[in-house]
gemmi code that builds the backbone of each chain (N, CA, C; Angstrom):
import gemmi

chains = {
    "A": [
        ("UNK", (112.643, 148.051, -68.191), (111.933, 148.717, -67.099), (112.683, 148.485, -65.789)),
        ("UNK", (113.091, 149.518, -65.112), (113.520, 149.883, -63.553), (112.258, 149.320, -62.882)),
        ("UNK", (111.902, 148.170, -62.214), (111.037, 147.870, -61.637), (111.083, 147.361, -60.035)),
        ("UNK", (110.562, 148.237, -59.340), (110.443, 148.018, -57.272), (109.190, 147.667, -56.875)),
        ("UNK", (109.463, 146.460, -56.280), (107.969, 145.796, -55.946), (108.357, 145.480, -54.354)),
        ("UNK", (107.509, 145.844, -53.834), (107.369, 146.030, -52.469), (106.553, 144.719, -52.089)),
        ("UNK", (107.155, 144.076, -50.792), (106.559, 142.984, -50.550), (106.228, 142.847, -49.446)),
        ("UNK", (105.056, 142.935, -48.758), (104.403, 143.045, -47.254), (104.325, 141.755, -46.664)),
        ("UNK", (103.992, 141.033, -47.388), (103.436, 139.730, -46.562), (104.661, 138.211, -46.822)),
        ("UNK", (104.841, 137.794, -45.771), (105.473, 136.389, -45.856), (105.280, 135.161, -46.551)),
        ("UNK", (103.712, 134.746, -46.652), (103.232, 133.753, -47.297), (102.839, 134.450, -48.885)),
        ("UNK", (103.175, 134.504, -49.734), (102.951, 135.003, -51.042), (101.269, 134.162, -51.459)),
        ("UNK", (100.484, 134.419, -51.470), (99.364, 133.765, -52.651), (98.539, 134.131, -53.216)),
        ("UNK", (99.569, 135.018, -54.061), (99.808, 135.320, -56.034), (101.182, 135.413, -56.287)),
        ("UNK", (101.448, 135.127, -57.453), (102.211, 134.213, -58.345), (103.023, 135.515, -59.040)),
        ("UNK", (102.244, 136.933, -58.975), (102.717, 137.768, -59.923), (104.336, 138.057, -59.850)),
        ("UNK", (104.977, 138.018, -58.643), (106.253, 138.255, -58.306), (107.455, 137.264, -59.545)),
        ("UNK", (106.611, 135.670, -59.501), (107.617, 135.452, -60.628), (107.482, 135.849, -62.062)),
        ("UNK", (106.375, 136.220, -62.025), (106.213, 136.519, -63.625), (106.688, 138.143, -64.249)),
        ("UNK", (106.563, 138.498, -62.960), (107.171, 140.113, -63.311), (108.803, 139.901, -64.485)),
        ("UNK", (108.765, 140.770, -65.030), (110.108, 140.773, -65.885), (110.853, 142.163, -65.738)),
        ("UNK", (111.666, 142.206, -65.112), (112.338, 143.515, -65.564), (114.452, 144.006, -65.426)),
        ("UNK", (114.307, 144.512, -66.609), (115.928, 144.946, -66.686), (116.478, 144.881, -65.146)),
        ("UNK", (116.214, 145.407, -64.649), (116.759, 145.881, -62.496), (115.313, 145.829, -62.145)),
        ("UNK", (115.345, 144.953, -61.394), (113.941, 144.151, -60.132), (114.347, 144.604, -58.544)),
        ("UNK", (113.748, 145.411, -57.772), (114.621, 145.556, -56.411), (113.328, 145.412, -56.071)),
        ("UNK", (113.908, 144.473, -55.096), (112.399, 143.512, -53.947), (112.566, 144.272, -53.308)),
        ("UNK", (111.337, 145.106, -52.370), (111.449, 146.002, -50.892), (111.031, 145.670, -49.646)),
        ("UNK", (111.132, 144.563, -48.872), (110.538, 143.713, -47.921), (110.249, 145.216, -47.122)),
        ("UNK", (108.863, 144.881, -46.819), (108.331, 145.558, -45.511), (107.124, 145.209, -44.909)),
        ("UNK", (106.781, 145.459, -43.500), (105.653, 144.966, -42.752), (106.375, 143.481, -42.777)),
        ("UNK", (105.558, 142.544, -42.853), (105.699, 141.338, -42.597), (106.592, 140.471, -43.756)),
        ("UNK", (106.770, 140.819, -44.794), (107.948, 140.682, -45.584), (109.146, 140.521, -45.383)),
        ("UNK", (108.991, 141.196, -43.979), (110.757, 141.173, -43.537), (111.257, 140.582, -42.833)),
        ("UNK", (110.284, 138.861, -42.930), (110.434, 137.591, -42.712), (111.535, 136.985, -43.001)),
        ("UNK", (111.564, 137.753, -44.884), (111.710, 136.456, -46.070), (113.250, 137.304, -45.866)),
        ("UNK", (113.531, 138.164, -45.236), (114.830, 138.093, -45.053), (116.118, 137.792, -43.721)),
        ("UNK", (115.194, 137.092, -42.315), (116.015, 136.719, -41.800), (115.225, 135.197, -41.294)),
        ("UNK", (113.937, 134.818, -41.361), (113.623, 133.141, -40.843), (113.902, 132.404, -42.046)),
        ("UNK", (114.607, 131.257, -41.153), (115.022, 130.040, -41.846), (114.282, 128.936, -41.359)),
        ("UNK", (112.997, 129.021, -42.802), (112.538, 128.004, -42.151), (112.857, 126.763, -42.926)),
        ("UNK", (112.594, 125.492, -41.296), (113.586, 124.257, -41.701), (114.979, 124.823, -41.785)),
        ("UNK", (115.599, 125.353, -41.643), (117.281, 126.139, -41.842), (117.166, 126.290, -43.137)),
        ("UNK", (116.442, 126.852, -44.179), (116.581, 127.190, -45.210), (116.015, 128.439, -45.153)),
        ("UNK", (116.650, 129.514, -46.151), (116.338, 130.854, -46.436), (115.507, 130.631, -47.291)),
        ("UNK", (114.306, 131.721, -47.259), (113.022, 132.094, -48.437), (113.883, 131.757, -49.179)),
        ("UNK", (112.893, 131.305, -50.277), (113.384, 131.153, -51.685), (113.032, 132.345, -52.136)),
        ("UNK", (112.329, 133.517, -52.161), (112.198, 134.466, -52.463), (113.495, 135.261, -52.783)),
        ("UNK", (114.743, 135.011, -51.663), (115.966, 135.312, -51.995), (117.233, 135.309, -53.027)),
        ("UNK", (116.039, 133.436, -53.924), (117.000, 133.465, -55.232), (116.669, 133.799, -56.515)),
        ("UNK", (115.787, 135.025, -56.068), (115.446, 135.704, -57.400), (116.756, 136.466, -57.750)),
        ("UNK", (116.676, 136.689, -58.997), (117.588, 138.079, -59.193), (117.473, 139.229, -59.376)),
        ("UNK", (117.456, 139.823, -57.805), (117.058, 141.299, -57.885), (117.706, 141.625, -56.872)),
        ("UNK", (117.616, 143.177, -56.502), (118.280, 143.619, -55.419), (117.650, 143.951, -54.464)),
        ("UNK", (118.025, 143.499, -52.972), (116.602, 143.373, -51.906), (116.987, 144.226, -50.995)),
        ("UNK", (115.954, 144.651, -50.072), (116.440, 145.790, -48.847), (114.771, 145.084, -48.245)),
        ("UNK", (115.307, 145.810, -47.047), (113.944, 145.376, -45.635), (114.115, 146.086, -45.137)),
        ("UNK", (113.225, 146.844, -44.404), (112.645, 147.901, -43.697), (113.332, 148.147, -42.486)),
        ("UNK", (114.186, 148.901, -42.061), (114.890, 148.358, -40.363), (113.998, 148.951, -39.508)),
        ("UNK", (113.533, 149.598, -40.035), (111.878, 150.131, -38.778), (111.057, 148.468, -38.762)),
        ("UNK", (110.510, 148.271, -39.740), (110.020, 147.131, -39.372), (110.569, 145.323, -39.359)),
        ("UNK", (111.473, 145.850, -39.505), (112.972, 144.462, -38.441), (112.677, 144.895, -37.110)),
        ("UNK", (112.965, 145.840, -36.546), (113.362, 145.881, -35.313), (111.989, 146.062, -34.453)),
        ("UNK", (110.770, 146.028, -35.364), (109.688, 146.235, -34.690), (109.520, 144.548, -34.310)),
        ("UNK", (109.679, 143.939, -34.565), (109.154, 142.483, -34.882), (110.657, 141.701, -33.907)),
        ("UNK", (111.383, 142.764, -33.657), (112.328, 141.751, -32.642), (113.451, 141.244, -33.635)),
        ("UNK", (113.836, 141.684, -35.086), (114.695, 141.243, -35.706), (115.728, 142.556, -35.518)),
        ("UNK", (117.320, 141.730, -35.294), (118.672, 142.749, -35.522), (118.820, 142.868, -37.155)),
        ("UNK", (118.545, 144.443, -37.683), (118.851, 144.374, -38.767), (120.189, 143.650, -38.951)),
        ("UNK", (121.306, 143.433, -37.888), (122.482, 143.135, -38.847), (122.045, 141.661, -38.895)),
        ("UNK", (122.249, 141.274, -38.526), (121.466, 139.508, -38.280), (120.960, 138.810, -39.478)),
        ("UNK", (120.285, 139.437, -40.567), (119.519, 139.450, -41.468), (120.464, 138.441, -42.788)),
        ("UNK", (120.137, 138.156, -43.906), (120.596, 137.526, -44.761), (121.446, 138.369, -45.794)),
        ("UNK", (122.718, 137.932, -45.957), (123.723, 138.583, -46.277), (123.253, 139.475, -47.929)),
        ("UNK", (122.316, 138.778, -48.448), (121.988, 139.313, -49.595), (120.995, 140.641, -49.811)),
        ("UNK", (120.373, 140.774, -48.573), (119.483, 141.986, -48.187), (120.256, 143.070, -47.533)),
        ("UNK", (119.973, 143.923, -47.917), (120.642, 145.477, -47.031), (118.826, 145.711, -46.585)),
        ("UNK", (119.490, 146.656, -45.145), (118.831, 146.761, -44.186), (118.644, 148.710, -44.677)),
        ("UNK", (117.726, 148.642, -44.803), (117.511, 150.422, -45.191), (116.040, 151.241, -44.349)),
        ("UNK", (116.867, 152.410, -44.125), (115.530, 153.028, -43.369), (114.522, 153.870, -44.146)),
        ("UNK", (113.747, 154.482, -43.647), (112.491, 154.829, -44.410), (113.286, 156.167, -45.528)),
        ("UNK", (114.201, 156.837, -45.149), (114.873, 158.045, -46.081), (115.335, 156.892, -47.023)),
        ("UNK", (115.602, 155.655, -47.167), (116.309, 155.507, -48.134), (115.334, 154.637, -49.084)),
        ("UNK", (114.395, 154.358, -48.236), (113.182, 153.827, -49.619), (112.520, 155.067, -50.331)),
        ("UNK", (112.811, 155.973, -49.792), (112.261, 157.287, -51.000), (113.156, 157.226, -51.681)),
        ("UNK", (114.675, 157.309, -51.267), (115.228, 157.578, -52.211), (115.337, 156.304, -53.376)),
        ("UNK", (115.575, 155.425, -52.917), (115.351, 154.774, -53.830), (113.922, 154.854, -54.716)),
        ("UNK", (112.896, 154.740, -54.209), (111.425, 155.003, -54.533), (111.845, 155.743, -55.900)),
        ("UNK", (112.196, 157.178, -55.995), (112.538, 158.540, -56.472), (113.739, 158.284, -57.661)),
        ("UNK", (115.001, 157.604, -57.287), (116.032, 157.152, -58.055), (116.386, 156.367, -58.549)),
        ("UNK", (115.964, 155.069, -58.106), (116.525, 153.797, -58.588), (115.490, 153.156, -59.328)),
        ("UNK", (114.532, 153.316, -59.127), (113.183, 152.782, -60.277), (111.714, 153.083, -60.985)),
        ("UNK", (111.565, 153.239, -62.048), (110.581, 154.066, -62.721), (109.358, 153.501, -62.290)),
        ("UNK", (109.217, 152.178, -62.024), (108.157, 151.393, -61.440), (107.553, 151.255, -60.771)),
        ("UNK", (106.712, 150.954, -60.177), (106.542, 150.845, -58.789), (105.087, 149.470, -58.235)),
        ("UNK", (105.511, 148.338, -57.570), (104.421, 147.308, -57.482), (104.272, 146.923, -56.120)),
        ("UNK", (103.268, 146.830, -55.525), (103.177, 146.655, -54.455), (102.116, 145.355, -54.372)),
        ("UNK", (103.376, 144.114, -53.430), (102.256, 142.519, -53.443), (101.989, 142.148, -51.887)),
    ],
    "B": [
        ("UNK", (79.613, 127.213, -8.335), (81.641, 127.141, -8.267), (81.797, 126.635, -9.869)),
        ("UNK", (82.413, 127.768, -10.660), (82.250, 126.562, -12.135), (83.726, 127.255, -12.288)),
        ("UNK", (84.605, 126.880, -13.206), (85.668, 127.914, -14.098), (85.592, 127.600, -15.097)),
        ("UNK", (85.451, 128.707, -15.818), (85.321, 128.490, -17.184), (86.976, 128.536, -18.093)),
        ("UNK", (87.233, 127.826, -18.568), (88.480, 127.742, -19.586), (88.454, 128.367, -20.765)),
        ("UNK", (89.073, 129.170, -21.406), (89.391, 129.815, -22.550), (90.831, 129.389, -23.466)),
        ("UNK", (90.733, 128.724, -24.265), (91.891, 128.561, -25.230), (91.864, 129.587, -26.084)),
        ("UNK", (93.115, 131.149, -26.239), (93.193, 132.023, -27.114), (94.385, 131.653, -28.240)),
        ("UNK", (94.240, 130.881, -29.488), (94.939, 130.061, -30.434), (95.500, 131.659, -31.324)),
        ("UNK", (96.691, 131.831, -31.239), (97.166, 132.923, -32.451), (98.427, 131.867, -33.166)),
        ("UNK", (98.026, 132.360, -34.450), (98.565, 131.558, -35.596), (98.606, 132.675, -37.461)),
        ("UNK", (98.853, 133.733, -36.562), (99.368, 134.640, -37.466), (100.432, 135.623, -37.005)),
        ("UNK", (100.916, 135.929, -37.977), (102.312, 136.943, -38.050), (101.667, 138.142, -37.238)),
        ("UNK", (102.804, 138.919, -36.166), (102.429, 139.833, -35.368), (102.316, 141.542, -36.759)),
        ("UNK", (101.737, 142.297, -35.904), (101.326, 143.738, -36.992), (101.022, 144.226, -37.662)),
        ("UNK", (101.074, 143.511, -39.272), (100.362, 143.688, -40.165), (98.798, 143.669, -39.988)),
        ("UNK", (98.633, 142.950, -39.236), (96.996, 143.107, -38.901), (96.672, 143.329, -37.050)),
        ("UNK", (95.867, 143.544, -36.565), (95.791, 143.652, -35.123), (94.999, 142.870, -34.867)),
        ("UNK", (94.643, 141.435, -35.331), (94.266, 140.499, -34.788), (94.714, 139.946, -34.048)),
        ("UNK", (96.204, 139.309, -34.459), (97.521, 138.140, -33.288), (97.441, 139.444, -31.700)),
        ("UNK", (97.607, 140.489, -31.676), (97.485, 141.100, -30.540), (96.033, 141.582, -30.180)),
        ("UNK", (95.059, 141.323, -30.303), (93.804, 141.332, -29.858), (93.676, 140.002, -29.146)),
        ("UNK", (94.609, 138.608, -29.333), (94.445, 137.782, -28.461), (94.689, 137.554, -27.082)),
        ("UNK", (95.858, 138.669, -26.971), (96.438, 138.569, -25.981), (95.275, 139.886, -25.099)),
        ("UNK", (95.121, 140.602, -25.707), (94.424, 141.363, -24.856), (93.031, 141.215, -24.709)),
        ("UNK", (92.483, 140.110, -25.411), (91.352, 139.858, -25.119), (91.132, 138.620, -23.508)),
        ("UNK", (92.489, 137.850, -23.953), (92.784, 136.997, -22.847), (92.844, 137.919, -21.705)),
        ("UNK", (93.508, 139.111, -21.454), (94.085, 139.625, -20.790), (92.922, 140.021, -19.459)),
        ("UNK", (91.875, 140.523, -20.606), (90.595, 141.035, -20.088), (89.734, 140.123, -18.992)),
        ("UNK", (90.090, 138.975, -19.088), (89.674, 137.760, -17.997), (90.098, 138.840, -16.535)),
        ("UNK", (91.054, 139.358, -16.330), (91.221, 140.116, -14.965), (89.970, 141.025, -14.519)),
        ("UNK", (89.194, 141.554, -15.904), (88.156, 142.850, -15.364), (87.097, 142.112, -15.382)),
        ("UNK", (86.931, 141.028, -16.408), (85.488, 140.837, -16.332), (85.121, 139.772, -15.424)),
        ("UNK", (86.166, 139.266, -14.460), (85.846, 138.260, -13.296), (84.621, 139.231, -11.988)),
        ("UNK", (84.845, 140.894, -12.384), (84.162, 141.237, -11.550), (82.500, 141.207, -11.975)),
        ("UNK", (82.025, 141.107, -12.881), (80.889, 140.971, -12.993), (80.071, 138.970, -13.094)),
        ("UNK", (81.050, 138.353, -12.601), (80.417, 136.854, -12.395), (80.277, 136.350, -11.042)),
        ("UNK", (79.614, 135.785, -11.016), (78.791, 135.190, -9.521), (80.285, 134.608, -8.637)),
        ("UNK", (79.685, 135.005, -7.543), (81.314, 134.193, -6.484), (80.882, 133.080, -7.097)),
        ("UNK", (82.460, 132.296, -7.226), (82.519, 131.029, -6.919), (82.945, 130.364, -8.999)),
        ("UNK", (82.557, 131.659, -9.366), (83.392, 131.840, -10.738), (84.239, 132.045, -11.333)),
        ("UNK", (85.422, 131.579, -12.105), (86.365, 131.639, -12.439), (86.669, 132.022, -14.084)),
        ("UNK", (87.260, 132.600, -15.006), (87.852, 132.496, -15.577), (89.067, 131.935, -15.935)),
        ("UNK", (90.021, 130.762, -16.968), (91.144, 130.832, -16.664), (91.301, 130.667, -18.040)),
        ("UNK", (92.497, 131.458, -18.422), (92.647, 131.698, -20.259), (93.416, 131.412, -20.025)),
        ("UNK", (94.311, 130.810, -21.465), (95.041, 130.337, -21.723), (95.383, 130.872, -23.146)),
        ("UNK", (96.961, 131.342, -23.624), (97.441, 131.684, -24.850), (98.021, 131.143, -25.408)),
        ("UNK", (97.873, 130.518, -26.485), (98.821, 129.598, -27.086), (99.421, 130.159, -28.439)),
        ("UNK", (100.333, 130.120, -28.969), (101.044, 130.353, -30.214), (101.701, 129.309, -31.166)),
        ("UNK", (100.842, 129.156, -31.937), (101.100, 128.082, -32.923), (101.574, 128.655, -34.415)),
        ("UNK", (102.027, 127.828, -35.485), (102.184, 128.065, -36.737), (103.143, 128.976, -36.736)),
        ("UNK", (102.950, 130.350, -37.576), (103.423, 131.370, -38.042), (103.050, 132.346, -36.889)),
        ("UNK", (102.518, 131.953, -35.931), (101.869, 132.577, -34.567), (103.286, 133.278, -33.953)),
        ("UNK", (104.259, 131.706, -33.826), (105.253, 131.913, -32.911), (106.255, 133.346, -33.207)),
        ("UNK", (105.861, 133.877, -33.845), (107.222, 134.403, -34.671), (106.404, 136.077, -33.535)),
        ("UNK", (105.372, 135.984, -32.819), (104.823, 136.657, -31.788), (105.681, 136.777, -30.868)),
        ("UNK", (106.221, 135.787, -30.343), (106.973, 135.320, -29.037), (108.527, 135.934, -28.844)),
        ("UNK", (108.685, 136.582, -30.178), (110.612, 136.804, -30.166), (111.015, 137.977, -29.755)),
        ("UNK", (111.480, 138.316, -28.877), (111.754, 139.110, -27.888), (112.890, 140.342, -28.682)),
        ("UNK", (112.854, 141.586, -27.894), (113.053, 142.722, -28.264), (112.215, 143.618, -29.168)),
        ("UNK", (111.031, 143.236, -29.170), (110.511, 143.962, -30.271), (110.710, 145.641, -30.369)),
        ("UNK", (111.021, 146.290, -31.163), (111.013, 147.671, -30.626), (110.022, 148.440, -31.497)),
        ("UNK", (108.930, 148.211, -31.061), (107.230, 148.993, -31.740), (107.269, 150.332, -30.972)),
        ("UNK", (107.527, 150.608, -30.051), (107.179, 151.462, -29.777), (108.444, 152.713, -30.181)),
        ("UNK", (109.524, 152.218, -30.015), (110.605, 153.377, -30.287), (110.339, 153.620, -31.958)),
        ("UNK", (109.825, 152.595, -32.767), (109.940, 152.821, -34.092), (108.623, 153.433, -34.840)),
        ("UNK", (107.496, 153.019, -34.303), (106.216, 153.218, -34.109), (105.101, 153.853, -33.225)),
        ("UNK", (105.713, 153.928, -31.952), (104.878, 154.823, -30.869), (103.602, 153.833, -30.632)),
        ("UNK", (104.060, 152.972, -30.727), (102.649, 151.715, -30.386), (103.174, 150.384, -29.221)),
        ("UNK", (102.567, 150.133, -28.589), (102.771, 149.171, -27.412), (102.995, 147.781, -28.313)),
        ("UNK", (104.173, 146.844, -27.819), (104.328, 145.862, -28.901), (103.874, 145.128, -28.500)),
        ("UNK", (104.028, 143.910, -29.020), (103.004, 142.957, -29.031), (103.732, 142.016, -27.485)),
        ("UNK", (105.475, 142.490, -27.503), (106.188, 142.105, -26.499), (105.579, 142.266, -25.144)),
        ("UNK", (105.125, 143.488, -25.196), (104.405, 144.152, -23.759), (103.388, 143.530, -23.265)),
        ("UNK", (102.594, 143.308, -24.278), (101.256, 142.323, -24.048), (101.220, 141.212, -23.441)),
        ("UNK", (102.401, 140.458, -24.401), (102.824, 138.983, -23.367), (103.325, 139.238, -22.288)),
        ("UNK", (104.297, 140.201, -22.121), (105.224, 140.276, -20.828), (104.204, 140.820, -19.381)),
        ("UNK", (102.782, 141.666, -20.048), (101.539, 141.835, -19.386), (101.220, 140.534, -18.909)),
        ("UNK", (100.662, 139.987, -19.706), (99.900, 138.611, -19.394), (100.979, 137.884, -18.504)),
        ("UNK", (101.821, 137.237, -18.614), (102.780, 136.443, -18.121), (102.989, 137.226, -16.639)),
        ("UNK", (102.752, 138.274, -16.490), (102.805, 139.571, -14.762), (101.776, 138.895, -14.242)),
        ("UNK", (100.565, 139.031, -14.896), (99.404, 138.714, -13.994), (99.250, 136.960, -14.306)),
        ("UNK", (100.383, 136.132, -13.975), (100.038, 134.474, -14.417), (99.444, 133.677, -14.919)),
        ("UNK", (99.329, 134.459, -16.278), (98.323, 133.606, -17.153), (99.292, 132.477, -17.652)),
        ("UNK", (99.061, 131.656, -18.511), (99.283, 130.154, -18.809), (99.752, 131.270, -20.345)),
        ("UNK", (100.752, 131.064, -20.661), (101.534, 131.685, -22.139), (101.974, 130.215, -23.063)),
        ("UNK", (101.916, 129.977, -23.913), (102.286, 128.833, -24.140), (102.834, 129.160, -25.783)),
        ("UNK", (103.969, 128.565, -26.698), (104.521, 128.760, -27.387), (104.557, 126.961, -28.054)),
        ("UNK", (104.425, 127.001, -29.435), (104.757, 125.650, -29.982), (105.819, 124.701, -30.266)),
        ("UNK", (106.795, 124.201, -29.983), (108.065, 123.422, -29.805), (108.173, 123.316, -31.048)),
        ("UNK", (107.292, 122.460, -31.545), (107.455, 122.245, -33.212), (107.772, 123.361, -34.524)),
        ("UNK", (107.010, 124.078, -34.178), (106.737, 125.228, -35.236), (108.237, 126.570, -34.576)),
        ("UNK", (108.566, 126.435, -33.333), (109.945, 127.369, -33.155), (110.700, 127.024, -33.676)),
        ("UNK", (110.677, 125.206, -33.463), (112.477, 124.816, -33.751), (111.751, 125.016, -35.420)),
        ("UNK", (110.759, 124.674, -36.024), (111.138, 125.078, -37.644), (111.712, 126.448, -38.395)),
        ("UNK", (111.297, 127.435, -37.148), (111.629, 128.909, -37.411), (113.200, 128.880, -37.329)),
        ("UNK", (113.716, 128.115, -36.357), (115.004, 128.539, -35.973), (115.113, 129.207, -34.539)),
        ("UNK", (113.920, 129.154, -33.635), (114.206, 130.260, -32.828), (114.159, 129.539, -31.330)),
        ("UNK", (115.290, 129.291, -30.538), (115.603, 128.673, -29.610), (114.981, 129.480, -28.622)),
        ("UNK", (115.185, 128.728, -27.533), (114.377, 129.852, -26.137), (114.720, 130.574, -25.451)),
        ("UNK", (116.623, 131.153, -25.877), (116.399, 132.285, -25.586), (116.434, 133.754, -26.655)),
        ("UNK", (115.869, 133.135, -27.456), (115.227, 134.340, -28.300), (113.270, 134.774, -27.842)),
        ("UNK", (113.145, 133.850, -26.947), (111.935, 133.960, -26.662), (111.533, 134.748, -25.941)),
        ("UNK", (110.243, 135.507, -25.928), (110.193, 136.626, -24.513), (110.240, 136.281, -23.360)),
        ("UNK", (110.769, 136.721, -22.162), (109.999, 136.319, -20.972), (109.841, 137.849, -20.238)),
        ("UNK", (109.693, 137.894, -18.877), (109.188, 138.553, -18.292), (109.672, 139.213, -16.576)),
        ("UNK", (110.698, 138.654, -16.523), (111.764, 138.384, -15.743), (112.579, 140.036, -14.971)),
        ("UNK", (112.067, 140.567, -16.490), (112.502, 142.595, -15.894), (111.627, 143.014, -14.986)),
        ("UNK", (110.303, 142.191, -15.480), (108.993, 143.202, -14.822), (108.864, 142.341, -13.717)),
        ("UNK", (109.826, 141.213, -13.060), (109.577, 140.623, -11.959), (108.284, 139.336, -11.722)),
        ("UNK", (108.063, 139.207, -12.963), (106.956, 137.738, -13.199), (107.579, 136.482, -13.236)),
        ("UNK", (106.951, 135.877, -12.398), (107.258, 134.535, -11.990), (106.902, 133.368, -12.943)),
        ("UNK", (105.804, 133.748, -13.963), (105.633, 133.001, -14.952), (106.368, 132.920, -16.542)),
        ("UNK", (106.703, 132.174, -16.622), (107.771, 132.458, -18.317), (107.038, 131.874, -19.352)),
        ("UNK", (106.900, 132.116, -20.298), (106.457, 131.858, -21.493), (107.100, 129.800, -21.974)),
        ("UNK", (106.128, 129.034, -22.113), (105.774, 127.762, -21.467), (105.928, 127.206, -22.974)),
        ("UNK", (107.305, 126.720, -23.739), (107.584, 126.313, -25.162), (107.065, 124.718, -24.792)),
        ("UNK", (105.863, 124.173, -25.865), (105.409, 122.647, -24.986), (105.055, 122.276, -26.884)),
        ("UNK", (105.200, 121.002, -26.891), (105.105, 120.232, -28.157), (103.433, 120.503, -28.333)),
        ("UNK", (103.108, 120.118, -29.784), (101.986, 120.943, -30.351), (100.865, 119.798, -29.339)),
        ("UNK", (101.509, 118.702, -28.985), (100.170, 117.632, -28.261), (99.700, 118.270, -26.671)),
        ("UNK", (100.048, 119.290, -26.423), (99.950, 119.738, -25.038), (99.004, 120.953, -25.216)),
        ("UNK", (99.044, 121.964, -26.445), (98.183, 122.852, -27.084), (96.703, 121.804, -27.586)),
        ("UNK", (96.955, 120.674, -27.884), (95.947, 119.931, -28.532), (95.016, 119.838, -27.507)),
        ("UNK", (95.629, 119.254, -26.090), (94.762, 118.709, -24.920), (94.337, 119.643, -24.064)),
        ("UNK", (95.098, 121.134, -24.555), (94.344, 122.533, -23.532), (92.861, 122.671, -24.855)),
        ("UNK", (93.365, 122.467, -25.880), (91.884, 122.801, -26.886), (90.952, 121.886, -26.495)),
        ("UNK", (91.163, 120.918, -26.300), (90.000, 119.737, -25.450), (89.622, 119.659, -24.574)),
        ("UNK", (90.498, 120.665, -23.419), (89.891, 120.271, -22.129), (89.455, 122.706, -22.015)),
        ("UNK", (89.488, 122.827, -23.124), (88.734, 124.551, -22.578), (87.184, 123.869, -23.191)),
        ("UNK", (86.940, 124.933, -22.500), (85.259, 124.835, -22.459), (85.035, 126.091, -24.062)),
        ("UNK", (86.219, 126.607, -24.407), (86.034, 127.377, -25.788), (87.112, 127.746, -26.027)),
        ("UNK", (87.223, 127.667, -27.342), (88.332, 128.037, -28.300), (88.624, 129.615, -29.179)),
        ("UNK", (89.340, 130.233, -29.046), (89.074, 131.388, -29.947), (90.851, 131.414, -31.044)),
        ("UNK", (90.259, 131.270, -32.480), (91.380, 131.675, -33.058), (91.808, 133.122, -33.889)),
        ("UNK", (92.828, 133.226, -33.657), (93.306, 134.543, -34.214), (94.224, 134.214, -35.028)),
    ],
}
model = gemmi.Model(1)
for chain_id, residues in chains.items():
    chain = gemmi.Chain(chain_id)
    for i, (resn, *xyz) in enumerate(residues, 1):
        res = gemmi.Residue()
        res.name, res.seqid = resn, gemmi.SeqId(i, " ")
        for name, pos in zip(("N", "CA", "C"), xyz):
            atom = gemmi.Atom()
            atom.name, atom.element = name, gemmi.Element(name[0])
            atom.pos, atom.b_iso = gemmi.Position(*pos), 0.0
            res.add_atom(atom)
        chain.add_residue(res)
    model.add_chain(chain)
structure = gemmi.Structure()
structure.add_model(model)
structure.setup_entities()
């Protein structure tokens, strides 16, 4: 399963994100999600980051919140709202929103 | 002659919800509603940003070019115009990472007051010495 789970909130509390299983996992940080891709807290990056999947964050909502998309953690691409459809549409049959 | 003290405590992430910015504009509101209290009455609020609050305080927000909504930046940089007491948590920034000058101030719009980064024991003793607390 092509599976995209969209992640709004910073503090996770449910668990489902690790238990999800899938062939290609692409995390979609947005709204407040798009924490877990540039605060270091304590100087450490979310651990959310060492999943293995492929991550993007919202640059509408980076830059709403005062974050430089480029700034962000080297493992996240910074994508705008045309490219979460497309991805939405192309890159995964799935779709989960936590 | 009394003044009444207001501690407005935000300790959540800015947008996802419109609570963390209902603090500031509820504080804010101390300017209109001084007209309906007896001379010799005061209001004086106070905003503080604690926890996951601070992440309120980081300057450039761009809500409105991306969103068409007043950011949460404006609000403080409001409050901090008309000299309210802004206050930010020492502890909980440096855990974010976010030094002070990533912090807002207010300095375009010509306000003399800057956003006031003070260790969490200085937020403790404004919660003790307001006559009420409100958290967001």
């Amino acid at each position: 399963m092509k599976l995209g789970v969209f992640v709004s909130d910073y503090k996770l509390t449910v668990d489902t994100l690790d238990r999800l299983k899938a062939e290609k996992l692409g995390i979609i940080l947005v709204s407040n999600g798009v924490y877990h891709a540039s605060i270091k807290e304590n100087g450490k990056a979310s651990s959310l980051l060492d999943k293995s999947a492929n991550f993007y964050a919202l640059k509408e909502d980076l830059e709403t919140r005062g974050i430089n998309p480029s700034g962000i953690d080297s493992r996240v691409k910074a994508v705008s709202y045309g490219d979460v459809v497309d991805l939405v549409m192309n890159d995964y049959e799935k779709l989960a929103w936590l | 002659m009394s003044d009444v003290k207001i501690a407005f405590l935000v300790q959540r992430l800015p947008y996802k919800s419109e609570n963390p910015k209902l603090a500031a504009t509820h504080a804010m509101s101390y300017q209109t509603v001084e007209i309906l209290l007896e001379d010799g009455q005061t209001i004086t609020p106070a905003l503080c940003y604690v926890g996951e609050g601070v992440l309120n305080c980081l300057k450039d927000q761009k809500a409105m070019e991306t969103y068409g909504i007043t950011s949460t930046e404006m609000h403080l940089k409001n409050c901090l115009l008309v000299d309210m007491d802004v206050y930010a948590c020492k502890e909980d920034l440096d855990k974010y990472g976010i030094g002070e000058d990533k912090v807002i101030d207010a300095e375009d719009m010509g306000a003399d007051k800057k956003l006031q980064i003070v260790p969490f024991a200085k937020i403790q003793e404004l919660m003790e010495t307001s006559n009420h607390v409100m958290f967001f």
